[in-house]
Backbone as a ProteinNet text record, in pm:
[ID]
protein_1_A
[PRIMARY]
XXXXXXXXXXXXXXXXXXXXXXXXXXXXXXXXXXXXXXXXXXXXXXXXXXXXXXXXXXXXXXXXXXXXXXXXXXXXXXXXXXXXXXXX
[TERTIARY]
8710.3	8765.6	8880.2	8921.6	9067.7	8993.9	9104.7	9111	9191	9193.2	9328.9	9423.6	9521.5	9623.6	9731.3	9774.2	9917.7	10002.2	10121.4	10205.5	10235.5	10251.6	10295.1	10377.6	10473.9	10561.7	10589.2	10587.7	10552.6	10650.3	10679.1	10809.6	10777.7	10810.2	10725.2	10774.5	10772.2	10893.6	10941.9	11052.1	11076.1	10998.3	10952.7	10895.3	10770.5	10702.9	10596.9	10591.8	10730.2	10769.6	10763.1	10827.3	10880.1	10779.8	10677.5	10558.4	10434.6	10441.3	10375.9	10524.4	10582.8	10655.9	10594.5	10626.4	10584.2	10423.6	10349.8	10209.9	10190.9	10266.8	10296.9	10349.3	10470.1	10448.2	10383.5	10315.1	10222.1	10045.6	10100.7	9969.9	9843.3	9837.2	9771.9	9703.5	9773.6	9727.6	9794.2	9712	9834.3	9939.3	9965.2	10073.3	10051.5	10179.4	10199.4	10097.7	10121.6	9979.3	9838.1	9846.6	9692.3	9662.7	9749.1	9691.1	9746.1	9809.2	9823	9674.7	9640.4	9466.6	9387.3	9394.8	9293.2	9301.7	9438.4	9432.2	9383.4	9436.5	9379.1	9212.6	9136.9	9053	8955.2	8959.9	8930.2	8954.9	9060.8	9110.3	8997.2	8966.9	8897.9	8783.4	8701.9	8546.4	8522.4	8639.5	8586.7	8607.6	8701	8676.1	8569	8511.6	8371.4	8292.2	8285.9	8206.8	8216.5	8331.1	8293.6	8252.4	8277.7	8264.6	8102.3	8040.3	7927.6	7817.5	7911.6	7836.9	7841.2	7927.3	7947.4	7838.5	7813.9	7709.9	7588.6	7563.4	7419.8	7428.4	7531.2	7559.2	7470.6	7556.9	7548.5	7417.8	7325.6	7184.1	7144.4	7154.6	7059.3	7066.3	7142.9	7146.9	7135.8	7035.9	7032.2	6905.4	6805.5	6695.5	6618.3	6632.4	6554.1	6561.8	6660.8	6626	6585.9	6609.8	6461.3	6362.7	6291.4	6151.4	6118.9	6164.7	6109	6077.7	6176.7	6156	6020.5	6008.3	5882.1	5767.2	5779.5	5664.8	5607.3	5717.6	5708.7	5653.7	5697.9	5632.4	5468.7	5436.2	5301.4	5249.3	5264.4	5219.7	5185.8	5292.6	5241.3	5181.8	5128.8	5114.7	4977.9	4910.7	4733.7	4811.3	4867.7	4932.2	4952.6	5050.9	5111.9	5018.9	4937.4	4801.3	4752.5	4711.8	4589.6	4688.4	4838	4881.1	4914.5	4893.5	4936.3	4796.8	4703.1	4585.2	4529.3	4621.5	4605.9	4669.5	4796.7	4863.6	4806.4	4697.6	4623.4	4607.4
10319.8	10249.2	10329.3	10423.1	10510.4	10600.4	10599.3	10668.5	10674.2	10638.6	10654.8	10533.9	10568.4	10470.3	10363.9	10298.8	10214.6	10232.1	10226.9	10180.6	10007.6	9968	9758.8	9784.4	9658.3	9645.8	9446.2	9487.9	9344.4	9304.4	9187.2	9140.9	9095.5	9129.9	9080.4	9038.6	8947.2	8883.7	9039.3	9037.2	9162.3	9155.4	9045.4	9075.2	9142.3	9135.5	9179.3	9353.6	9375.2	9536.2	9594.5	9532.6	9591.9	9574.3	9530.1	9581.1	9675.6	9653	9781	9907.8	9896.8	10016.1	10063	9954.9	9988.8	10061.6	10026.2	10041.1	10185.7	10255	10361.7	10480.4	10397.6	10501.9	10523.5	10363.4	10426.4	10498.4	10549.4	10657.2	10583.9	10419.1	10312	10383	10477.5	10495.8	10625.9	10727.3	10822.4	10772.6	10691	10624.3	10451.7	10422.6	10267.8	10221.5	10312	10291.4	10261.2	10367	10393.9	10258	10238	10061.4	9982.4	9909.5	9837.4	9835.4	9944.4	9951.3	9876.4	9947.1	9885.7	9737.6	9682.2	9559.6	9476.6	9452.5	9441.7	9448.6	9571.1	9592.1	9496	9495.5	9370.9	9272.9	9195.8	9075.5	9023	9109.4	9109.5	9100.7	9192.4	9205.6	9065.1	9010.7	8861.6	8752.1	8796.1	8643.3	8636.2	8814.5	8788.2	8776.2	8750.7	8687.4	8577.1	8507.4	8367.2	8276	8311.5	8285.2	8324.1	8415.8	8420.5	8311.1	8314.8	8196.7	8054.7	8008	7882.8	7902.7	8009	7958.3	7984.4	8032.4	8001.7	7879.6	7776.4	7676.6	7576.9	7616.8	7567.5	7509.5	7664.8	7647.4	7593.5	7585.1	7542.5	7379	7334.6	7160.2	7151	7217.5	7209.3	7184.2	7085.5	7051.4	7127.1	7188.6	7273.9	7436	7436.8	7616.3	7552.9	7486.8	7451.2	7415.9	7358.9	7347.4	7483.2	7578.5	7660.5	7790.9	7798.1	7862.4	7794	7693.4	7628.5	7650.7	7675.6	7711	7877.5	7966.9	8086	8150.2	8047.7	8082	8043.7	7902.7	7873.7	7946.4	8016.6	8092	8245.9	8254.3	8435.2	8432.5	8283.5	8272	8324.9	8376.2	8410.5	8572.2	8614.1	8754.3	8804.6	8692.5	8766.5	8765.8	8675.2	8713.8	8809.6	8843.5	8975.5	9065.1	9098.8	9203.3	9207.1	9084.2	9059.4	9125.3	9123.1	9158.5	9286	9378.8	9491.1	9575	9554.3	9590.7	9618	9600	9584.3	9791.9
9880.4	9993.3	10054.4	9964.7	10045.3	10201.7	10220.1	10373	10471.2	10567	10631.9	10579.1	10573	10512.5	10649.8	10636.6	10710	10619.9	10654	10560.3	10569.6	10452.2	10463.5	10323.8	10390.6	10302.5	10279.3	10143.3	10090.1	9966.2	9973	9850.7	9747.3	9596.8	9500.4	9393.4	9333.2	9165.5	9114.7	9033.3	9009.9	8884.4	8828.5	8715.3	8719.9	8857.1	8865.2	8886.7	8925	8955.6	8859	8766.2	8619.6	8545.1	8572.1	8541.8	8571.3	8718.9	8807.7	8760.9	8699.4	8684.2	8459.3	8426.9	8316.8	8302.6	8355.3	8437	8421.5	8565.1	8562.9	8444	8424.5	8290.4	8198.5	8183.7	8050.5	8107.2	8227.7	8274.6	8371.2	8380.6	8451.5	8568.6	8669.8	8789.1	8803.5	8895.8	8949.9	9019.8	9109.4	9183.5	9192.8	9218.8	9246.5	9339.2	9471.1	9552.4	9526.9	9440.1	9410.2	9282.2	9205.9	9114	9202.7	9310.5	9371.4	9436.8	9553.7	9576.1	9508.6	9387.9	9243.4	9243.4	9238.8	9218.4	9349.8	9462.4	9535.4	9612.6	9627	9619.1	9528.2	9414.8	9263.1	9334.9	9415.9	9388.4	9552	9621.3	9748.6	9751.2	9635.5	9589.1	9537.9	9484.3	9342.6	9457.1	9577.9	9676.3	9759.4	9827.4	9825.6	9749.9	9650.9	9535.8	9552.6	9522.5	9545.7	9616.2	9780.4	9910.8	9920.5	9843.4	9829.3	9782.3	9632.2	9510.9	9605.2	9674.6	9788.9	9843.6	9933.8	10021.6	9934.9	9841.2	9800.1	9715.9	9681.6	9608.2	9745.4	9881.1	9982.4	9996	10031.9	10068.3	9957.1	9815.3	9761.2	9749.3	9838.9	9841.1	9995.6	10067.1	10225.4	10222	10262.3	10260.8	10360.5	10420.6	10528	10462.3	10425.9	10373.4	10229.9	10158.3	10026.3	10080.9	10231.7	10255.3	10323.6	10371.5	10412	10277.9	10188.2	10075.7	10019.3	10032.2	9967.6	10046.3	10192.2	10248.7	10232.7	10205.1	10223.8	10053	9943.4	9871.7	9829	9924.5	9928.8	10003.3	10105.6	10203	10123.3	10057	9985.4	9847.1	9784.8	9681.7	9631.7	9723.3	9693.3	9746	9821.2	9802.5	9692.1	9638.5	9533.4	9413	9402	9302.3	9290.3	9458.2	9456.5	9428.7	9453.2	9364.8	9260	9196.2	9026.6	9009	9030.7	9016.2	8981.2	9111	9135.1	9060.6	8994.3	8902.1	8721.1	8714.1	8580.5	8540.6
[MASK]
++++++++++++++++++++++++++++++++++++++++++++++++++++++++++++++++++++++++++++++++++++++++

């Protein structure tokens, strides 16, 4: 995800410093930057994750995208035979 950078500046418990500092020394990241990224990045991937898991929670209690899944698998169901078939 690196590439061109901004600079932002953001305020944080000091306890949380003195840990992104302990971090650092014990070798965690080449720079503060660079595990701040890390963490972030992680914390961004897991909310599109979840925002994901929702909407397929979503659709799967939406009665129109479960009847059309139901049509599309009756519809390819002699398909998918003749290539279960073909596969021997």
């Amino acid at each position: 995800m690196s590439g061109k950078t901004k600079k932002a500046t953001f305020n944080l418990p000091s306890d949380v410093l003195a840990e992104l500092n302990k971090a650092m020394v014990e070798g965690a990241a080449p720079s503060k930057n660079a595990l701040v990224e890390r963490a972030l990045v992680k914390e961004l991937d897991e909310l599109r994750r979840r925002a994901r898991k929702a909407r397929w929670e979503e659709g799967a209690r939406d009665p129109l995208l479960l009847k059309d899944i139901s049509e599309i698998e009756v519809a390819f169901r002699s398909a998918d035979a003749e290539t279960a078939g073909s596969m021997d």
